[in-house]
N, C-alpha and C positions, 0 to 999 in steps of 0.2 A: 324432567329428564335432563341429566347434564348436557354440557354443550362437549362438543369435538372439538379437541383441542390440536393443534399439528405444529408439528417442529421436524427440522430437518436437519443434516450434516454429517461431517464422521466421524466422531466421538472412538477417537483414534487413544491409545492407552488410559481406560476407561478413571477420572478420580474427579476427587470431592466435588471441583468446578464442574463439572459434568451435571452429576448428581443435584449440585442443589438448582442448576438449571432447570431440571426435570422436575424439580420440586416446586418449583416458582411457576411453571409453566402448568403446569398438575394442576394449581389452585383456580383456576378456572376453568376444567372441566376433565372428563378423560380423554388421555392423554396417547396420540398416536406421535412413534418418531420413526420416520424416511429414514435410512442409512444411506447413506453413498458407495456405491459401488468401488473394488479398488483399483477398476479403470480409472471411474471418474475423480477418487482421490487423485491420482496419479495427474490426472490431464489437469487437475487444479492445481495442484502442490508442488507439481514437477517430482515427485516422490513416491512409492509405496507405502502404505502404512505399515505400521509395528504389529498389530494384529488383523488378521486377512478379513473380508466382511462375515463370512461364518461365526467368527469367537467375538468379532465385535456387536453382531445382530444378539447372539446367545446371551452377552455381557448385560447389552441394553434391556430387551426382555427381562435380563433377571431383575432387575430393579423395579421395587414393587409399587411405585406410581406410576408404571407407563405401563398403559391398558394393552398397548400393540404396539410392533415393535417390525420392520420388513425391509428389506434391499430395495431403493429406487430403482424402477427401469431406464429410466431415460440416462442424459451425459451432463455435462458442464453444468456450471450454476442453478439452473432449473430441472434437471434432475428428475424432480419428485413430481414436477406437475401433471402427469398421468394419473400421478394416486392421489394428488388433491383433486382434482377433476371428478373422479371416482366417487371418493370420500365426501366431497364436501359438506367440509368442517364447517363451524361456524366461528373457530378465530385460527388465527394462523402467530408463533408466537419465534420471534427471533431474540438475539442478543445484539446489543450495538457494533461489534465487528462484523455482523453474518447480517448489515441491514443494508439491503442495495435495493434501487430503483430497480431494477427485474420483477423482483417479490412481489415490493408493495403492489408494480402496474398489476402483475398477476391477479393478486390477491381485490386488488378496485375492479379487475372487469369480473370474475368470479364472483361479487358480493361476498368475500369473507375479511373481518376485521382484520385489523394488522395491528398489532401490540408487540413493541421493544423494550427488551429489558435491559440494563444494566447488568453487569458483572459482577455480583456480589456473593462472595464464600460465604459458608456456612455459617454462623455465630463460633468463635472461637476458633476456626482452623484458619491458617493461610490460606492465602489468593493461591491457585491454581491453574495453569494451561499444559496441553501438551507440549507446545510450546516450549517451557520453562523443562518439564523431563526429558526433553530430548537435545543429548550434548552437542548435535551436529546443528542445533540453532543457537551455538554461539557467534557463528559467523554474524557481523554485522549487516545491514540493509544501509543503503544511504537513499537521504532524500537531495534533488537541487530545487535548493530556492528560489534560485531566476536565475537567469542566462542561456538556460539548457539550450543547444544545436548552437553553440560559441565552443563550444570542442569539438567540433567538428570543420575541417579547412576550406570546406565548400562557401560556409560564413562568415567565419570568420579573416579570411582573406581578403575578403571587402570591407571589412573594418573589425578591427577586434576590438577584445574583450573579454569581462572574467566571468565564468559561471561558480556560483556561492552553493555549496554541499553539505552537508551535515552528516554525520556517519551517526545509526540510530541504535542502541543493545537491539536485539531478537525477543522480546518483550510479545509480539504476537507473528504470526506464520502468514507473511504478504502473499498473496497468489502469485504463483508464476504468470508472467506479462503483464506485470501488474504499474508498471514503470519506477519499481522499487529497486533497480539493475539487479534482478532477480537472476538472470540468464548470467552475467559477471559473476554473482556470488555463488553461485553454481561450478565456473570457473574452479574459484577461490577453494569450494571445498573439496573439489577435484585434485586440487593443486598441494594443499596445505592439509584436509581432511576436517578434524571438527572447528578449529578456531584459528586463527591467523598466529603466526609463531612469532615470537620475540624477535626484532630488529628494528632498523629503523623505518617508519612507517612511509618516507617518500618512498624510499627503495624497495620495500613490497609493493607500494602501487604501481612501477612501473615494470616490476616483474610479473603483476598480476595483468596489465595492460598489454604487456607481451605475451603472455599463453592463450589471455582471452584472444591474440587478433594474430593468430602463427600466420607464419609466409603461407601468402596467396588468398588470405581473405579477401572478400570481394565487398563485405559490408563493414567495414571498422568501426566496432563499439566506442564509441568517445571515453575517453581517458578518465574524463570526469566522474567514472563509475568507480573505477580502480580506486581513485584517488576518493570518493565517498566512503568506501567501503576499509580502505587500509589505514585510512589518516583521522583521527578523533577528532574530535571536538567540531571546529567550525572552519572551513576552507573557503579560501577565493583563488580562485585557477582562473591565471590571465592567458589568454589564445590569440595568438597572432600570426594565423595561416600556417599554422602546425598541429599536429595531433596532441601533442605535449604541450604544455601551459610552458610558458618562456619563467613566469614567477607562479611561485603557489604561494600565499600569507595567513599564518595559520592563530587561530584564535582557542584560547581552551578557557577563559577566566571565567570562575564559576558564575558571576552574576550575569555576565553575557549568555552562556548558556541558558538559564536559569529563564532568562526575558524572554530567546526565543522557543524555549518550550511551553512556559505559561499563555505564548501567546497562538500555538497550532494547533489547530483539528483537522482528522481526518473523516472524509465521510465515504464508506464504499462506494464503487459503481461496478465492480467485478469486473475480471481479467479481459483484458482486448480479444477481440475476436482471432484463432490462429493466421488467417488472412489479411489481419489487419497491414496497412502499412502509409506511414504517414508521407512518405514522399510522392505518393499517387499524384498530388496536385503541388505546387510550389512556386511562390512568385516571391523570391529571392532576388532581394537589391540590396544597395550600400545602402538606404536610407534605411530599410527597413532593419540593416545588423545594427546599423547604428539607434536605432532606438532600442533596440533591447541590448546594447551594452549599456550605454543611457540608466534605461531602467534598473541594471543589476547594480550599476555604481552608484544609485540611488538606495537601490536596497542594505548593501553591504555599508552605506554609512547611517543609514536610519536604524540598522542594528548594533551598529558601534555606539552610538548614544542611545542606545534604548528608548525607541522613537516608535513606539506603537501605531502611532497612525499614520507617518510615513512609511513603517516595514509594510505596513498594508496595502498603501497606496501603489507603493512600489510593486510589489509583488504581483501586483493584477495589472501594471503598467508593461510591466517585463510579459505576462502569460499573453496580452494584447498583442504584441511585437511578435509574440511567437504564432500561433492563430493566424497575423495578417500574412505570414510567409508559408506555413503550412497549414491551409483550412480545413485538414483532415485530423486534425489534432481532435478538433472539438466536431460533435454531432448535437442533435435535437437533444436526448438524453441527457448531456453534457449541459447542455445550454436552460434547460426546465431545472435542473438540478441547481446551477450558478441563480438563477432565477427566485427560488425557494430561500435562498441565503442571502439573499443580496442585501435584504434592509438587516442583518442582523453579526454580517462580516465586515471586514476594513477590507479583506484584498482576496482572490482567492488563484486558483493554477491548478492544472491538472499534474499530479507524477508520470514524470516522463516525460514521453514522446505522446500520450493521450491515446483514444483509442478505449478506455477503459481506467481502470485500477482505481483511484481513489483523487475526488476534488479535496486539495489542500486547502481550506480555512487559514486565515488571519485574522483576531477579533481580537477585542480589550474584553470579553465577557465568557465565562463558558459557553457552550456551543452543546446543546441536550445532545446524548447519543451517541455523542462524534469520540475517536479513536484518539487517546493522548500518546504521546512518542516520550522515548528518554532518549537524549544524546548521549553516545559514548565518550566517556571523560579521559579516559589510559586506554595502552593496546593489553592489559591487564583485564 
């Protein structure tokens, strides 16, 4: 008898990259896929999709290796574990961006396999994401390297310092609260519509830095978003008890680029909980800004010489500093996950303010599984 095979997600503008997932996943057994409701797109995506879960369930079904095809009951991330509960399958079959600790736990106390695949097209066609057809994911995403909570005056007033950003192409669809300034680019498209418009890119970051945070905010998104998101290549935003960086010093040379992308992975943990919030606990000192300026001025010179094992060292020396000041950053979760990595990374950090989204890797070696970023090189 085949084995049951189960796959989940929202296989939102149905194409090839879809298909031959379904294909790959098919090969070891018949094949059921969960669809996601277009709440639950929405509460992940911050979005509706393009076609509603009716035309998307129909779409799925019609493709002739999937045995069954139905709308998850549940919400968020796990979704579907009512009807694996139900079901149970004997493997459960994801792809390296849909592979988060939720799953796997699920999937170990259920006794069903857990198998990641790789993203691989068809023989002969291009790579494929929704992703990639939909023109309002031109907007960029940014990542910060280290310094992250040094744009903000509550810290950096006690000593400053630069936090180091990277503006990423839209290459794949971060979740919302994912510490990818999801909620800024949000902003952004609000503001601008599909892609950021020709000028110059400080002066969009602090036009986008003002709509994000209009008179009477009570929480002000750090600047360091704006400025991830509007300015290419590679940034150091220095902070000295202001929301705005006193100096921004900006890097685009291909090889520089080039080192710190050959050297990141990304590995899921899925979107922070909507409750989440990192300032619940906080023990905020001058020693403590001053080791993670420390560390970012460590960081941002071991990637000016292309210094692999100091970007790494540094990077985890920087997420340390951040953690001693806010220990809500990191949970159990967080910490089993850095734990799994640790002999086989140089440095690692959570995106964001933590809470969720994705542990960022630093290693000299590929990293199985894990998510590759491309830096934005022009505002082109």
């Amino acid at each position: 008898m085949p084995k049951k095979v189960f796959v989940s997600g929202c296989f939102d503008m149905l194409h090839s990259g879809h298909v031959a997932f379904f294909q790959a996943a098919a090969a070891y057994g018949d094949l059921y896929v969960a669809l996601g409701s277009d709440a639950t797109v929405y509460e992940l995506k911050g979005r509706l999709p393009v076609n509603s879960q009716e035309e998307r369930l129909y779409m799925v079904q019609s493709v002739n290796c999937v045995k069954q095809a139905f709308i998850s009951s549940g919400s968020g991330m796990l979704d579907f574990a009512n009807e694996l509960r139900q079901m149970k399958p004997d493997i459960f079959v994801v792809n390296a961006d849909g592979n988060v600790p939720q799953k796997a736990a699920l999937c170990a106390a259920e006794g069903i396999e857990y198998i990641v695949l790789e993203r691989e097209p068809q023989a002969g066609l291009p790579p494929r994401s929704t992703t990639a057809l939909r023109r309002v994911e031109q907007m960029p995403y940014r990542i910060d390297l280290a310094g992250g909570w040094l744009d903000q005056p509550f810290v950096s007033k006690l000593y400053p310092g630069p936090v180091l950003t990277i503006s990423l192409e839209p290459t794949i669809a971060f979740n919302e609260r994912s510490g990818m300034a999801t909620s800024t680019r949000n902003a952004a498209l609000d503001l601008w519509g599909a892609k950021l418009p020709p000028g110059d890119p400080e002066k969009l970051a602090k036009i986008l830095f003002c709509y994000d945070n209009p008179p009477g905010t009570t929480e002000i998104s750090g600047s360091q978003d704006a400025i991830g998101i509007a300015m290419p290549g590679l940034n150091r935003a220095y902070y000295e008890g202001a929301y705005w960086p006193t100096t921004i010093d900006k890097v685009g040379d291909e090889l520089t680029l080039q080192f710190i992308e050959g050297a990141l992975y990304l590995v899921p943990l899925g979107p922070r909980e909507a409750d989440y919030n990192p300032l619940n606990e906080q023990h905020i000192t001058r020693e403590g800004a001053q080791a993670l300026s420390e560390a970012t001025e460590a960081c941002w010179k071991a990637i000016l010489n292309h210094d692999i094992h100091g970007f790494g060292q540094s990077v985890r020396a920087s997420f340390e500093a951040q953690i001693a000041m806010f220990p809500h950053m990191a949970n159990d979760m967080v910490f089993d996950l850095i734990n799994r990595y640790r002999d086989v990374a140089l440095g690692w950090k959570l995106s964001g303010a933590g809470g969720g989204g994705y542990l960022i890797l630093v290693a000299d070696h590929p990293i199985e599984k894990a998510i590759r970023v491309n830096i934005r090189r022009t505002l082109e």
